[in-house]
N, C-alpha and C positions, 0 to 999 in steps of 0.2 A: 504494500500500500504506500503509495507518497503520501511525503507531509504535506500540511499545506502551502507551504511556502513552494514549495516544486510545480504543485495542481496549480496554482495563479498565477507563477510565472508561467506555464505552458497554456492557462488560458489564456493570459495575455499576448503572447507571441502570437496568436493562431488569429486572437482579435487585430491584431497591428497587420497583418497577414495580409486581413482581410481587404484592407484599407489601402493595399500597400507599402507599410511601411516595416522596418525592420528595430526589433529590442536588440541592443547590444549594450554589453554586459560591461563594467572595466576589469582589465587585466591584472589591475594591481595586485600583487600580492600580499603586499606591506598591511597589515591590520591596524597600523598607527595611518596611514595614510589614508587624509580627507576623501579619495574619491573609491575607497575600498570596498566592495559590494556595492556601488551604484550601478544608476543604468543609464542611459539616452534611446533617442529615437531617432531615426536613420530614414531618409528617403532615399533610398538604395539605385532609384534612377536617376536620380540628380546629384549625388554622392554627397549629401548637407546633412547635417544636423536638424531634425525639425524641433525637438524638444531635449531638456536635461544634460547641457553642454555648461559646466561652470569654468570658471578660469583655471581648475586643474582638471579637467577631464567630465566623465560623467558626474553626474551629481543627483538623481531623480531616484527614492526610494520603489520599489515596485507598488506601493502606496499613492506615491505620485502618478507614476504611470497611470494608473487605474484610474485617476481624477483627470489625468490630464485626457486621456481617451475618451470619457465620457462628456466631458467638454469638445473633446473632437468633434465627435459623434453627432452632440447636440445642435452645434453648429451649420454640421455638412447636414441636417434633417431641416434646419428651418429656409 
């Protein structure tokens, strides 16, 4: 069984999917480092940043993510 934090990132991915757009994760490994388990949001055909880019890297909890998609969402509906 996944936890949940596994089940919502992989909801999320498939929602950003849908949309086009892509979650990417940061690399960092460092657990003292600001951008350590963050995320951003990737238009993968214009090769940009759309969301969660801070001045050290990713920055957007999967938290975030999930607000800031539903505000996507909300948007791209009205």
């Amino acid at each position: 069984m996944l936890d949940p934090t596994k089940s919502k990132k992989i909801r999320l991915r498939r929602a950003l999917r849908r949309e086009d757009l892509l979650l990417v994760k940061s690399r960092t490994r460092n657990e003292n480092a600001s951008d350590y388990g963050c995320y951003m949001i990737i238009d993968p055909y214009r090769n940009a940043v759309v969301a969660g880019a801070g001045s050290n890297g990713p920055s957007f909890s999967l938290e975030d993510v999930q607000e800031w998609l539903q505000e996507f969402l909300a948007e791209s509906e009205a």
